[in-house]
C-alpha positions in Angstrom: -16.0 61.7 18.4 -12.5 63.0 18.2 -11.1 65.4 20.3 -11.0 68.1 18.5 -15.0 67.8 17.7 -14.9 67.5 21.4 -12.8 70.7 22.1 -15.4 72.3 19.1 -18.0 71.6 20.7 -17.0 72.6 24.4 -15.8 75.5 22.7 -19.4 76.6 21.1 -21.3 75.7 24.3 -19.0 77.2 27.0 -16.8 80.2 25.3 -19.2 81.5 22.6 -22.7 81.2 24.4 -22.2 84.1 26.5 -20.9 86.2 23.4 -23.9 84.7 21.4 -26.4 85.8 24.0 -24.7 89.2 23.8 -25.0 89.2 20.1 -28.4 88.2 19.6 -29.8 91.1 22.7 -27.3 94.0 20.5 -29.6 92.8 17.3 -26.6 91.2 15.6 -28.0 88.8 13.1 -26.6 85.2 12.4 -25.6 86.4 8.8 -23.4 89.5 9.9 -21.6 86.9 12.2 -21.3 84.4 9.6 -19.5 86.9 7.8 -17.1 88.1 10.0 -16.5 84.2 11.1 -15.1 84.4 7.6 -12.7 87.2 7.7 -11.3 85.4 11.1 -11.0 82.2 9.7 -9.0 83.4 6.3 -6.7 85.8 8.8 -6.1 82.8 10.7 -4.9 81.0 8.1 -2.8 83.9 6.2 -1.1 84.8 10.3 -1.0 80.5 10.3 0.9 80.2 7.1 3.2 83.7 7.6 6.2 83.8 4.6 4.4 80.7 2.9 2.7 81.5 -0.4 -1.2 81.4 -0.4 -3.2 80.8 -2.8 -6.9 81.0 -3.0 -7.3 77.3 -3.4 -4.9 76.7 -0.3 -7.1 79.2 1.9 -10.2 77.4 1.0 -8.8 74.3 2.2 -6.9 75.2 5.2 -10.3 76.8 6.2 -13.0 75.0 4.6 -14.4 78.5 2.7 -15.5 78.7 -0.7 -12.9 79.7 -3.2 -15.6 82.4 -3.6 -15.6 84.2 -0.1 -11.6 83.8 -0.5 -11.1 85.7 -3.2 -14.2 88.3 -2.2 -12.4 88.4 1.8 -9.2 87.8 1.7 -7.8 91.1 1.1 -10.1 93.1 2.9 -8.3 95.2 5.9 -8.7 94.1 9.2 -9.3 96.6 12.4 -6.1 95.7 14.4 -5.5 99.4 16.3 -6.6 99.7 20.0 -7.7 103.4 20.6 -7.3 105.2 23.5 -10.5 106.4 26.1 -9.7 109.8 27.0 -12.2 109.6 30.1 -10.0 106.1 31.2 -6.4 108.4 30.7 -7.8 111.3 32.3 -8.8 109.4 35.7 -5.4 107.4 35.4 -3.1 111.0 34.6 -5.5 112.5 38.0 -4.3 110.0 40.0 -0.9 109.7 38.7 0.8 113.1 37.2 2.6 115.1 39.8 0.8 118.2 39.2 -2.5 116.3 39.9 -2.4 113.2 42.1 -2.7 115.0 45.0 -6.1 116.8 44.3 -9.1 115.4 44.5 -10.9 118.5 43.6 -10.2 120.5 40.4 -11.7 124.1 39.3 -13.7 123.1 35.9 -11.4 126.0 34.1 -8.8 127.6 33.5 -4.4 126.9 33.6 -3.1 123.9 35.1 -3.4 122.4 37.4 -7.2 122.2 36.4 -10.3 119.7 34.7 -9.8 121.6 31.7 -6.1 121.6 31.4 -6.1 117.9 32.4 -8.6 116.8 29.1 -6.5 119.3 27.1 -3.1 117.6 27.9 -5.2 113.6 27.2 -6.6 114.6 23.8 -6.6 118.1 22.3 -9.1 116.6 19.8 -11.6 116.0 21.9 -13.2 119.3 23.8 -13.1 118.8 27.7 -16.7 119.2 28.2 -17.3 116.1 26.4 -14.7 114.2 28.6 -16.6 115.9 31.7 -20.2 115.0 30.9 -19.0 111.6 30.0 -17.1 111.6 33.4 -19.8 113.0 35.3 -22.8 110.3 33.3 -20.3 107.3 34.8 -20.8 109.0 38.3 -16.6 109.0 38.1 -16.6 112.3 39.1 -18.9 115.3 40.6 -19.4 118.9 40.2 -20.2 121.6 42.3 -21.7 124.2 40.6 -21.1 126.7 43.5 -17.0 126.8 43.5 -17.5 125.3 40.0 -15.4 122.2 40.8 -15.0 119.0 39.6 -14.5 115.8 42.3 -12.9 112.6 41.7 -15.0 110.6 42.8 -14.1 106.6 41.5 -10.7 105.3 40.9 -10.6 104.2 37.4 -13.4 104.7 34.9 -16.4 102.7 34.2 -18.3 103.2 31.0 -21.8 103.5 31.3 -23.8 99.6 31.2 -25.0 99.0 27.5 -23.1 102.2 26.0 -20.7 101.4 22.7 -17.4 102.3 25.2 -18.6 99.2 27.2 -18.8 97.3 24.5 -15.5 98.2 22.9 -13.4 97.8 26.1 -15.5 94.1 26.3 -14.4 93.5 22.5 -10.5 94.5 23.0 -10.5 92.7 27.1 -11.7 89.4 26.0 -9.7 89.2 23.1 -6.6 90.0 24.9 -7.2 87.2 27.6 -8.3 85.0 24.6 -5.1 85.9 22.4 -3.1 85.1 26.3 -4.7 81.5 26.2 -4.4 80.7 22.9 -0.8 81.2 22.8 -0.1 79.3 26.0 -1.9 76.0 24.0 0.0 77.1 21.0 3.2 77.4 22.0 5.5 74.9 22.8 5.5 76.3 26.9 3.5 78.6 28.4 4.0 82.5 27.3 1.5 84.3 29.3 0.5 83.8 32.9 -3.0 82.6 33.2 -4.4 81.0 36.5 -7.9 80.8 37.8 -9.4 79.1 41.1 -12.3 77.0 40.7 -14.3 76.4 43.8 -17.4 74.0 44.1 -19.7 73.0 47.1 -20.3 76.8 48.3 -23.0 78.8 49.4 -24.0 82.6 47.2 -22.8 84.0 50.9 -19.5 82.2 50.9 -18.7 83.0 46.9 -20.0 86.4 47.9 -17.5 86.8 50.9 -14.5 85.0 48.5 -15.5 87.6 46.0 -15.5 91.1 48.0 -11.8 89.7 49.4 -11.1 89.2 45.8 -12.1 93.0 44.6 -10.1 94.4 47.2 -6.7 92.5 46.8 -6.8 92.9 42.8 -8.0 96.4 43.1 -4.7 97.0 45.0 -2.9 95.4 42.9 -4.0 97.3 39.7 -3.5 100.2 41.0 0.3 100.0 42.4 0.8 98.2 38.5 -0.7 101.3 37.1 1.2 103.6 38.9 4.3 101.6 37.8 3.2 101.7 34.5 2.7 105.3 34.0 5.9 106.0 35.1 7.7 103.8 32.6 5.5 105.4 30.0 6.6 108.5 30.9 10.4 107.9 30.7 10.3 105.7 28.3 8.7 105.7 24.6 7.8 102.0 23.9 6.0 100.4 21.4 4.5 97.5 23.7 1.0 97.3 25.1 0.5 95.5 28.4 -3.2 94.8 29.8 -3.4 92.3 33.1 -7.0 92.1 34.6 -9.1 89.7 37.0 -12.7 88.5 37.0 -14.9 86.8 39.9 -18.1 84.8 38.3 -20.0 82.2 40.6 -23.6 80.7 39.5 -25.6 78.1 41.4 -25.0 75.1 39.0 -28.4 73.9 39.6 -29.9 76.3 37.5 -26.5 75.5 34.6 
């Protein structure tokens, strides 16, 4: 078996089975991801073959397609925009903006500095209430209903388990840290930075201990980047997004 069979294969077993599993539990059927299989592979090829004419006949050979699903696909538009949470921006604006990152309590209405004003100056599209119940569902903040206040109570925000915001932020995560990887094997040296500690022989206590040290020194040092970061954005107007992230997983390989 050649190696890239091999790589295929490791590829299918290791990369995709989790997003399979995920698949199959969210009802989405073997056809619908067949199809948009499809749509990657002929984008692939077009982004693969940039300033080089393609024909439908080179598509279904650079890819393996039917001429067919070419010519039906290959023109179809492809969701490429990233849109903005307005619950994530409102926690990060709390925590950063002058007027704000010094108060952990806000009064639910009225001028600034306040919940309401906050939402308004994130999205005016989008009515605060819905920010706040969404906010207040994710247990990111609380609300007294005596001084009618609302509390900060969590440092960034966590969409709720199952909901379509966890999904989307799963969708747009992994394919940055796959897009990352990709073009490190790509590329002729390395373009992103992309390390990861592998650890074997440990007890669930000990990957339980690595992983709380973990938490707390990348937690840090997301937070100091996002203050960074909000301060370039705010004196400068870039076109450039920037995500950096970290993940802890540990499984007793016996049961693998």
């Amino acid at each position: 078996m050649c190696i890239l069979h091999i790589f295929m294969r490791s590829i299918i077993d290791t990369s995709l089975r989790a997003l399979v599993r995920l698949m199959v539990a969210k009802g989405i059927g073997f056809p619908d991801a067949t199809e948009a299989m499809k749509r990657l592979y002929i984008q692939a090829a077009k982004d693969l073959s940039a300033g080089e004419k393609l024909t439908d006949s080179r598509l279904s050979i650079m890819t393996g397609l039917q001429r067919r699903d070419v010519a039906r696909l290959r023109d179809e538009p492809t969701e490429t925009s990233v849109a903005t949470n307005p619950q994530a921006r409102l926690v990060t604006l709390w925590q950063t903006d002058q007027a704000y990152k010094n108060k952990k309590e806000l009064p639910r209405k009225g001028p600034a500095p306040s919940f309401e004003a906050l939402a308004r100056q994130v999205r005016k599209d989008v009515h605060p209430r819905t920010v706040f119940e969404l906010l207040l569902m994710a247990d990111t903040v609380s609300y007294d209903a005596e001084k009618d206040t609302v509390k900060l109570e969590q440092s960034s925000y966590q969409p709720m388990a199952g909901s379509d915001e966890q999904l989307e932020y799963l969708a747009y995560n992994i394919g940055d840290h796959a897009e990352a990887a990709v073009q490190n094997v790509l590329s002729d040296k390395p373009v992103f930075f992309e390390r990861a500690l592998h650890y074997d022989g440990l007890t669930k206590g000990d990957a339980s201990i690595l992983e709380l040290k973990f938490r707390a020194r990348i937690m840090e040092l997301l937070i100091t980047l996002r203050d960074e970061a909000e301060e370039m954005r705010q004196e400068n107007e870039g076109t450039h997004r920037f995500r950096a992230g970290g993940y802890v997983y540990y499984v007793d390989q016996e049961d693998e």
